[in-house]
C-alpha positions as semicolon CSV with decimal commas, in nm:
position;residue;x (nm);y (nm);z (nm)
1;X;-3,196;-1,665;-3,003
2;X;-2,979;-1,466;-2,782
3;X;-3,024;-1,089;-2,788
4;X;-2,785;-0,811;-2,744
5;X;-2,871;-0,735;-2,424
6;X;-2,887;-1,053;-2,290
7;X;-2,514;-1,120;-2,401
8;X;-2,396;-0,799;-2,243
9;X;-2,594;-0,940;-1,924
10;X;-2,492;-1,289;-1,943
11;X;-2,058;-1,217;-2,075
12;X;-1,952;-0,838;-2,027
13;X;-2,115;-0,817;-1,720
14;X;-2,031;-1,126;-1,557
15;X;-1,650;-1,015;-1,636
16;X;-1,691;-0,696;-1,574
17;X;-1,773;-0,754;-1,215
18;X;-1,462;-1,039;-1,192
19;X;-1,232;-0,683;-1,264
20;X;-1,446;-0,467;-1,052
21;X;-1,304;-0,742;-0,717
22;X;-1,028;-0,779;-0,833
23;X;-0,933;-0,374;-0,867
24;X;-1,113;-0,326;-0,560
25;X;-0,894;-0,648;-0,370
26;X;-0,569;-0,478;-0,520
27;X;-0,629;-0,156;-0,388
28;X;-0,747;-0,274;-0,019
29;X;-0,379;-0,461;-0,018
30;X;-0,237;-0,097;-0,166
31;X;-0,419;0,100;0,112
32;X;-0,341;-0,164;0,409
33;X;0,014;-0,120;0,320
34;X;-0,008;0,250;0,337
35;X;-0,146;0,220;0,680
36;X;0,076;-0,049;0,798
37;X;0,336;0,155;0,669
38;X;0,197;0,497;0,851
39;X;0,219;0,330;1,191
40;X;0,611;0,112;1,118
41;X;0,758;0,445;0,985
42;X;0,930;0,542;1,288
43;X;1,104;0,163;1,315
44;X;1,403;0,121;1,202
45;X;1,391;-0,113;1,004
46;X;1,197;-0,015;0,790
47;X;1,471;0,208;0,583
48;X;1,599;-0,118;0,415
49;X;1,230;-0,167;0,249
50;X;1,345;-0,016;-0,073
51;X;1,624;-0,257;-0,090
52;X;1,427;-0,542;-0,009
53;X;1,162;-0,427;-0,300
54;X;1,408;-0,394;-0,552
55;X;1,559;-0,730;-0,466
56;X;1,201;-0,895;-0,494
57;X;1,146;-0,708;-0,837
58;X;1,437;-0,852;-0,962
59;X;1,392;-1,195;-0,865
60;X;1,028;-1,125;-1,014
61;X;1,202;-1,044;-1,329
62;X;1,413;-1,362;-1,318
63;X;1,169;-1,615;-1,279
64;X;0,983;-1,437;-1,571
65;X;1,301;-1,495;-1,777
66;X;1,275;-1,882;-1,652
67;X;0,930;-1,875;-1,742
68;X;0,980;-1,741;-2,082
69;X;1,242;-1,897;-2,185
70;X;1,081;-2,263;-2,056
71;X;0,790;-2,189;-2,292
72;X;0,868;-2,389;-2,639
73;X;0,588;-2,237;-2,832
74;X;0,691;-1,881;-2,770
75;X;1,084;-1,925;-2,803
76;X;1,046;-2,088;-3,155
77;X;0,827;-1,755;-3,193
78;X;1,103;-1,519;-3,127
79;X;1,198;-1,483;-3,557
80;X;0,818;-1,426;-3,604
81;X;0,755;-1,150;-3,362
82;X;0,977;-0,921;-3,590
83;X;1,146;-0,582;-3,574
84;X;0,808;-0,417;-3,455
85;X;0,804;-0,541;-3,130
86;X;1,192;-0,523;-3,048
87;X;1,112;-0,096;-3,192
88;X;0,807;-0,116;-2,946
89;X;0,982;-0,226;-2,661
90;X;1,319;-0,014;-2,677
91;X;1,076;0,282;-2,732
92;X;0,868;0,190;-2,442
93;X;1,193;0,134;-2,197
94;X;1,374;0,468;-2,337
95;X;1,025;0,641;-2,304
96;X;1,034;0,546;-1,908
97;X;1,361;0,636;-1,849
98;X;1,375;0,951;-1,977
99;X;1,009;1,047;-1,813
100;X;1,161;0,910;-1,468
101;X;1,510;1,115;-1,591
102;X;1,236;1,422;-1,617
103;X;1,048;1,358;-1,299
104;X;1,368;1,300;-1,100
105;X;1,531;1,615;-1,218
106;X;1,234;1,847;-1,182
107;X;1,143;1,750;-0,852
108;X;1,345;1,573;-0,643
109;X;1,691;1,657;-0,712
110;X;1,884;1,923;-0,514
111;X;1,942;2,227;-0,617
């Protein structure tokens, strides 16, 4: 008979540690950026990074479209999901853009 604790051992902990690398792997590729990023900052070239981010984004956002939309099992889902998650969502986008609105306005804009 398995115990408690040797489930916790055996499942949570085993996963736990898979998120513990992974966090850990994202944030050595966030902080090598920041580095790589200390040392280019007098280049150039490197004023068109913003550009280049938000075109990557949105072709990140396409293919997630193409991905969605290719998906049989969750299009003939769309009628089930209901009015809760199109209220969730709108909320959620408004929510962002008036917090960025906020942040924008209180501390980067010129007075």
């Amino acid at each position: 008979m398995i115990t408690g604790k040797d489930f916790f051992h055996t499942f949570v902990n085993k996963d736990f540690s898979i998120k513990i690398k992974i966090m850990l792997n994202i944030i050595l590729i966030i902080l090598s950026g920041v580095v790589v990023g200390y040392f280019v900052r007098k280049i150039p070239q490197v004023k068109y990074t913003g550009t280049i981010i938000s075109l990557i984004i949105m072709l990140l956002l396409f293919f997630l479209g193409v991905s969605v939309g290719t998906n049989e099992q969750l299009v003939k889902n769309f009628s089930s999901i209901g009015l809760d998650a199109l209220i969730i969502t709108f909320g959620a986008t408004l929510g962002s853009v008036l917090c960025a609105w906020l942040i924008y306005s209180t501390f980067f804009k010129k007075p």
